[in-house]
Legacy VTK file of the C-alpha trace (Angstrom):
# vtk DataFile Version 3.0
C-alpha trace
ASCII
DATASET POLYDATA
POINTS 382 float
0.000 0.000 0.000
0.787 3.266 -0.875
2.858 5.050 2.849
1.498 8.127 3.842
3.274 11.290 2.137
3.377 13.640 4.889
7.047 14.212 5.173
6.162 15.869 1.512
3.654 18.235 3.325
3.652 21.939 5.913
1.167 19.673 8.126
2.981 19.627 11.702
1.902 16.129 13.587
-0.430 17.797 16.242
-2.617 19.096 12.673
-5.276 16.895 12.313
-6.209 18.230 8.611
-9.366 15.892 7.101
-10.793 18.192 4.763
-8.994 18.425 1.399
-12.264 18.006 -0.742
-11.911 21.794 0.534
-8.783 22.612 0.066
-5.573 20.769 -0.065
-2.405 21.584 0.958
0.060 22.399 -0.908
3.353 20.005 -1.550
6.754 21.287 0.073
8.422 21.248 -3.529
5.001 23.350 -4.864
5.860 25.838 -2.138
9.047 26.063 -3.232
8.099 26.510 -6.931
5.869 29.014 -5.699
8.285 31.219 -4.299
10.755 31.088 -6.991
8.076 32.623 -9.751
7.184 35.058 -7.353
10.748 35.663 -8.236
10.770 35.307 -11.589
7.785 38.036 -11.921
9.946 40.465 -10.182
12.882 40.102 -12.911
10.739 39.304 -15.857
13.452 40.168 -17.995
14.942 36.725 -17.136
12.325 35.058 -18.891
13.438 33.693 -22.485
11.259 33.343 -25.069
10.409 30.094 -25.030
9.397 29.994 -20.854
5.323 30.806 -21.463
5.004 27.821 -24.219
6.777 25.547 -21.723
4.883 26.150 -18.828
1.503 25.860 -20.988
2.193 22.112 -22.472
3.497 20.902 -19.278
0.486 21.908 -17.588
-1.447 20.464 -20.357
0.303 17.483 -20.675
0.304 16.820 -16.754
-3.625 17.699 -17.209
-4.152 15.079 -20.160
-2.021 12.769 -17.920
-4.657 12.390 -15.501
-7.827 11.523 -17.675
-5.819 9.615 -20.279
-6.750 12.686 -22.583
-4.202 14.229 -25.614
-2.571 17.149 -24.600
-4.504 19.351 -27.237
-7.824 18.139 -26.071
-7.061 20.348 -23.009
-8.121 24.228 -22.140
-6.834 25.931 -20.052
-9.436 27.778 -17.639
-9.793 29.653 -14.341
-12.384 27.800 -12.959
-15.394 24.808 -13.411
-17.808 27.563 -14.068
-15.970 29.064 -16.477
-15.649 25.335 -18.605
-19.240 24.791 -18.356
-20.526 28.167 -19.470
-17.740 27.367 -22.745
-19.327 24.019 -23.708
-22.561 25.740 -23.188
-21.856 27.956 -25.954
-20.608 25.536 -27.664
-22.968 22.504 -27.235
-26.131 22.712 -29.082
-28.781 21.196 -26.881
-32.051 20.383 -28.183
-35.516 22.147 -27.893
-37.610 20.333 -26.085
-35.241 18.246 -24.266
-34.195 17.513 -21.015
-30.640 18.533 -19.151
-29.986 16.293 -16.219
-27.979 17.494 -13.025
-28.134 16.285 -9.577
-29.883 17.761 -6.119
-27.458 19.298 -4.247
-24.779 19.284 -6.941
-22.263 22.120 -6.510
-23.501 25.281 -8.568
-20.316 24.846 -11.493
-22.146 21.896 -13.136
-25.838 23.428 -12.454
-26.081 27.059 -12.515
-25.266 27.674 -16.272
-28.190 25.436 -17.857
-30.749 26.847 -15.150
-29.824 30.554 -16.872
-30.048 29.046 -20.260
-33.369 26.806 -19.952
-36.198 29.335 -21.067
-34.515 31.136 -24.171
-33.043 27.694 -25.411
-36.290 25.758 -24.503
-34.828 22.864 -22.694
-36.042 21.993 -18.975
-33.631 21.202 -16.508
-34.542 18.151 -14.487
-33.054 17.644 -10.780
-32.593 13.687 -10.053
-33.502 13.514 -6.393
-31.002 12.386 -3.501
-31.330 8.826 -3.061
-32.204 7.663 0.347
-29.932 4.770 -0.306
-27.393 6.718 -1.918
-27.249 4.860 -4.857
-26.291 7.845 -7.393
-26.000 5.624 -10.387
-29.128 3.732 -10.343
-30.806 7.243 -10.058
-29.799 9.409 -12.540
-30.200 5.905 -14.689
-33.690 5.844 -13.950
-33.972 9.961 -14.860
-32.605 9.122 -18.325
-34.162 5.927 -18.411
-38.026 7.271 -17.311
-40.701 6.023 -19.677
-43.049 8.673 -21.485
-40.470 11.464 -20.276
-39.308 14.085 -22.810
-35.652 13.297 -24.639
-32.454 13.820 -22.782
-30.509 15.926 -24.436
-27.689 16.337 -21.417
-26.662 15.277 -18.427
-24.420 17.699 -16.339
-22.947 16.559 -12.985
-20.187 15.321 -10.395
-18.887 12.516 -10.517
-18.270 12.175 -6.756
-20.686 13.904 -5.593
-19.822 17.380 -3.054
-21.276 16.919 0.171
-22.473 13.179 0.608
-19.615 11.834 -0.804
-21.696 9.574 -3.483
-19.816 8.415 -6.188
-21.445 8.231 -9.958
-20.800 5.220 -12.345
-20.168 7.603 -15.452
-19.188 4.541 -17.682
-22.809 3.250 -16.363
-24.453 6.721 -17.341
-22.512 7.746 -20.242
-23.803 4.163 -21.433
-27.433 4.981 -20.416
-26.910 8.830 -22.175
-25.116 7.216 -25.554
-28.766 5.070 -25.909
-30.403 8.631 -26.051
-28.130 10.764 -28.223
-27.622 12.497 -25.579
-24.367 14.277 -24.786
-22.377 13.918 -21.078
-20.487 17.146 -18.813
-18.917 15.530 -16.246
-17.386 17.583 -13.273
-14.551 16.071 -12.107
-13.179 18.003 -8.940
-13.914 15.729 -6.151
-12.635 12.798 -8.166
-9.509 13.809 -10.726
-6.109 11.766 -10.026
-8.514 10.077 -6.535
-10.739 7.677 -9.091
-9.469 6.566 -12.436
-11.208 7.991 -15.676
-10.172 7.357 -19.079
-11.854 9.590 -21.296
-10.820 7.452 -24.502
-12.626 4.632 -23.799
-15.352 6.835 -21.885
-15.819 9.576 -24.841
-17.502 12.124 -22.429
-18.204 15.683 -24.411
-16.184 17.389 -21.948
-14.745 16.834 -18.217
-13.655 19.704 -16.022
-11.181 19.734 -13.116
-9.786 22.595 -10.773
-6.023 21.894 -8.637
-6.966 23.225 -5.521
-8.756 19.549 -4.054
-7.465 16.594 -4.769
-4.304 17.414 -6.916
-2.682 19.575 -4.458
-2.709 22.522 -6.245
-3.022 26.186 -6.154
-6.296 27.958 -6.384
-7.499 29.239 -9.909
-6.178 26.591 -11.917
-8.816 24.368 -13.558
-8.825 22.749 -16.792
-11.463 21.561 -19.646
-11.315 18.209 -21.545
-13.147 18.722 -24.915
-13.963 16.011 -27.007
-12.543 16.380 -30.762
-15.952 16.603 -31.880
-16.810 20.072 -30.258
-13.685 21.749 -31.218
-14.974 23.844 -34.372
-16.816 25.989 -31.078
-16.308 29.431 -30.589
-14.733 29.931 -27.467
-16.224 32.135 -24.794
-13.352 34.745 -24.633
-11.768 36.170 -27.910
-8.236 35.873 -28.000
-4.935 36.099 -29.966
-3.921 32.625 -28.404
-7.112 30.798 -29.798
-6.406 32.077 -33.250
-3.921 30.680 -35.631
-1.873 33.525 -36.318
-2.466 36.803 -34.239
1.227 37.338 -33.485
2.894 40.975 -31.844
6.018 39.524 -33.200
5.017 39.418 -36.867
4.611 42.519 -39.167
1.432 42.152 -39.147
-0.476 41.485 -35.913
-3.761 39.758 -36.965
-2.597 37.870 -39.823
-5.190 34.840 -39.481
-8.149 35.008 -37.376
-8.829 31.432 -38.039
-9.327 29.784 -34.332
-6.731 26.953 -33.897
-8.344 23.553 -34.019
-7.914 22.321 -31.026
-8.927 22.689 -27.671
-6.291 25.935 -27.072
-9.143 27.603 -28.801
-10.955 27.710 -25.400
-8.477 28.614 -23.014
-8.987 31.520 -21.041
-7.371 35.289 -21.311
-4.619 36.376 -19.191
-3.664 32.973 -19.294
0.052 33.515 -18.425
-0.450 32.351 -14.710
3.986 31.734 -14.673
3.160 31.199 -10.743
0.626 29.218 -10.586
0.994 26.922 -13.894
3.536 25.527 -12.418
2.619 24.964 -9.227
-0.177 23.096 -10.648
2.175 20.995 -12.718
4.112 19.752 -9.821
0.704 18.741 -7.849
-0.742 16.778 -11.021
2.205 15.026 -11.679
3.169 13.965 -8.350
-0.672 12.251 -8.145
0.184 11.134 -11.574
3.596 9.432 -10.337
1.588 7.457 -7.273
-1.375 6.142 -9.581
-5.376 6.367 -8.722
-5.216 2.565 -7.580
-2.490 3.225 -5.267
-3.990 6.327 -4.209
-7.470 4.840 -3.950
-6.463 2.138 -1.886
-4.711 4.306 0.620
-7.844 6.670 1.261
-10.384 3.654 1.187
-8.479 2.482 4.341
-8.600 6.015 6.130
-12.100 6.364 5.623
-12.986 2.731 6.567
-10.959 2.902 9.340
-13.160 5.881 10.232
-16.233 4.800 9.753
-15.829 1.530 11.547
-14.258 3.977 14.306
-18.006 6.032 14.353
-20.217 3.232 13.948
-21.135 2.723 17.351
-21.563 6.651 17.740
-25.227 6.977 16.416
-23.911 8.312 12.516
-25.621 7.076 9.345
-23.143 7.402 6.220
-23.402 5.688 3.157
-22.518 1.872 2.333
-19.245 1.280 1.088
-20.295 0.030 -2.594
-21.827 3.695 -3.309
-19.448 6.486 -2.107
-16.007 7.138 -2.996
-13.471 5.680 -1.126
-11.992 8.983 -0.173
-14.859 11.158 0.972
-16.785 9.802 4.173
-19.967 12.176 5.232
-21.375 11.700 8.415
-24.856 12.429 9.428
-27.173 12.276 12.480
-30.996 12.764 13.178
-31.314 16.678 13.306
-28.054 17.569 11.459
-24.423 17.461 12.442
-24.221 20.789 14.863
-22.000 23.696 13.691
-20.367 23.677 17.156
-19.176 20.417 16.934
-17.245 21.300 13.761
-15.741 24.446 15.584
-14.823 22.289 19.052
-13.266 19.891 16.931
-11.347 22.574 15.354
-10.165 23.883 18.890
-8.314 20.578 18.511
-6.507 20.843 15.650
-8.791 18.512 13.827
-10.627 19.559 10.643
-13.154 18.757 8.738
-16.595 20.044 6.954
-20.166 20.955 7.703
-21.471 20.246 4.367
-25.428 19.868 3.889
-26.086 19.534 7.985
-23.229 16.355 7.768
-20.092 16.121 8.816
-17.861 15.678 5.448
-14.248 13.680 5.668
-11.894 13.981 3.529
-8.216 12.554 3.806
-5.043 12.944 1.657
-1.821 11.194 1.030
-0.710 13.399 3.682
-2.837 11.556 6.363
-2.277 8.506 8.642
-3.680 6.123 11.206
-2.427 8.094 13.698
-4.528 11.050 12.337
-7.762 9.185 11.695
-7.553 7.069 15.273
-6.892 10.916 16.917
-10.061 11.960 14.789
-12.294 9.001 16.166
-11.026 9.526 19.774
-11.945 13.091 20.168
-15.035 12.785 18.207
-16.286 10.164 20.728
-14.758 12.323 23.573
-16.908 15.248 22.606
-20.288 13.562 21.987
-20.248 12.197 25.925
LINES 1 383
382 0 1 2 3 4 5 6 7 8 9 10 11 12 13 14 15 16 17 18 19 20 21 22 23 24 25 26 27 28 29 30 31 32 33 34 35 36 37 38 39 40 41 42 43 44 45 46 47 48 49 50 51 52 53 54 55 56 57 58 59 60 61 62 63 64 65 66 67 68 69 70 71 72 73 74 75 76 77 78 79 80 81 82 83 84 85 86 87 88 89 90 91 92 93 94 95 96 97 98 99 100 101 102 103 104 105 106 107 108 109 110 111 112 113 114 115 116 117 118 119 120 121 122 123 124 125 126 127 128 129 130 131 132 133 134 135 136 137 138 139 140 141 142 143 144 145 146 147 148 149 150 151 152 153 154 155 156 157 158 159 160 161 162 163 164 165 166 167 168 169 170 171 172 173 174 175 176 177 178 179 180 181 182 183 184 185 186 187 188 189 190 191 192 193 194 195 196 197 198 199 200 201 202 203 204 205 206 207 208 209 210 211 212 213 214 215 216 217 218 219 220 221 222 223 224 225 226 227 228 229 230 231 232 233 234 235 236 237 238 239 240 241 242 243 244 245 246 247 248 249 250 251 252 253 254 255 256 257 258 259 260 261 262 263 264 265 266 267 268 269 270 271 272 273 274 275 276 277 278 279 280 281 282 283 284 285 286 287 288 289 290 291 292 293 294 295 296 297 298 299 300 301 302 303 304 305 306 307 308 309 310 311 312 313 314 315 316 317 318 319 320 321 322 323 324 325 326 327 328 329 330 331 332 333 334 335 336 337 338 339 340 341 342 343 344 345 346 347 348 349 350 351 352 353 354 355 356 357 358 359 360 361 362 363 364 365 366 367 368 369 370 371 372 373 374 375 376 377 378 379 380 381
């Protein structure tokens, strides 16, 4: 099994940190990395001319790396809201149809087809929250329902936010594919945590941010597009999307042809020489220890855990249906606020999310943190 990479980490052994589907924190070397572009930006005149188109294909590769994706297949964007309002503009989705997202989703994967619904005469259809917190068989049914209009979309998490529920998108996107119907998944509670290779999956796009699970900085996110939607136009207009608008050249805009790839959709201001390669560094070092290895490490924190609980009155979903590195806790008349912040007062963190109590370990974490977690949970519920 995979060791636990603290000696990587800032996380001093009296921390008790359990809530990276928050925030991570940020790899020793990343710090490092940080500091040194802070540098660079204060001498930019060290900077040859060939630093920016590094530091965007090694992001992009690292990016690709993680979903099995083609370097060119990647954008490079600010945020998950920002992806899904491009392949908005750029998916078509039909009149009269139905877009799919999930109760409770976060607001990246929801907001943007709620805004769109009434002028592009689609309805947007919430699947419930399973009481058994089967996700999959779910949203299967929603696409699935007889005498219900077309599907022309289904938008969501793959893990999802606050329960911890974890979606069988080769299960869905088989489901969608017997509809026509076209799949955004939003990957940022599962990226480098849960395998996905979008190859064999052929989603229409997949979206991912650093700042979770790939130990990141914040404002680094990045959009899969499938080859098929690449002729879009993107939702900023810039020279780096076009095939030749160049300061260099005698002539600035000498083709305003967009590039056909996915570059075409990558955001303005995209010259992040800070954080692009702080990024890197996170992506690849989840790359280097492999979603199996990584998987199997955080399955046995968050069992551990919830065998800990069980005899402390929380419900939290069955093993077969949440991820194996997001445990949410629950108990009749909501998880109390308080007990978040007196857990704090410990040096132990973790999330309200929803009235539950979400848990989230890292590579960073051990036995020793998740036995500490158990004890002075059951020592403040006496």
């Amino acid at each position: 099994m995979l060791p636990s990479q603290r000696d990587l980490f800032d996380v001093p052994r009296d921390v008790c940190y359990l809530n990276s589907a928050s925030y991570s924190p940020l790899p020793l070397t990343t710090q490092e990395a940080g500091r040194a572009a802070v540098g660079r930006k204060g001498r930019p005149w060290t900077l040859d001319a060939g630093f920016a188109h590094r530091q965007y294909e090694r992001v992009r590769s690292a990016a690709a790396r993680l979903i099995n994706a083609d370097g060119d297949d990647i954008a490079l964007i600010p945020a998950i809201s920002y992806g899904v309002a491009t392949m908005a503009k750029v998916l078509t989705i039909p009149r009269g149809t139905r877009v799919i997202v999930l109760e409770n989703d976060h607001s990246s994967p929801v907001l943007e087809w709620y805004g769109r619904a009434e002028a592009q005469g689609f309805v947007v259809e919430t699947v419930r929250q399973p009481s058994d917190g089967d996700w999959t068989s779910a949203v299967s049914a929603a696409i699935e329902r007889p005498g219900a209009p077309p599907v022309g979309l289904a938008s969501i998490s793959s893990v999802h936010w606050s329960d911890g529920g974890m979606i069988d998108v080769d299960r869905v996107q088989a489901a969608l594919r017997r509809h026509g119907a076209m799949f955004v998944i939003d990957a940022t509670q599962s990226a480098g945590v849960i395998a996905m290779d979008v190859k064999q999956l052929d989603p229409d796009a997949v979206l991912f941010p650093t700042y979770k699970w790939l130990v990141g900085p914040y404002g680094r996110a990045f959009l899969y597009v499938a080859k098929r939607h690449q002729g879009g136009v993107p939702l900023e207009q810039t020279s780096s999307g076009r095939r030749n608008v160049n300061s260099e050249n005698p002539v600035y805009f000498g083709d305003l042809g967009y590039v056909d790839n996915a570059q075409r959709y990558d955001m303005g201001e995209r010259d992040y020489f800070i954080s692009l390669e702080m990024a890197s560094i996170g992506m690849e070092m989840m790359a280097g220890w492999g979603t199996a290895a990584i998987s199997q490490r955080l399955a046995m924190l968050t069992q551990r855990i919830a065998d800990g609980v069980r005899e402390l009155g929380f419900d939290m979903l069955d093993r077969r249906v949440r991820a194996p590195h997001i445990l949410s806790l629950g108990v009749a008349g909501g998880v109390s606020k308080d007990l978040i912040a007196r857990l704090a007062a410990e040096n132990i963190y973790v999330a309200p999310r929803l009235g539950r109590m979400r848990i989230s370990p890292h590579v960073f974490n051990d036995e020793a943190d998740v036995d500490r977690f158990v004890a002075v949970l059951a020592q403040k519920l006496r």
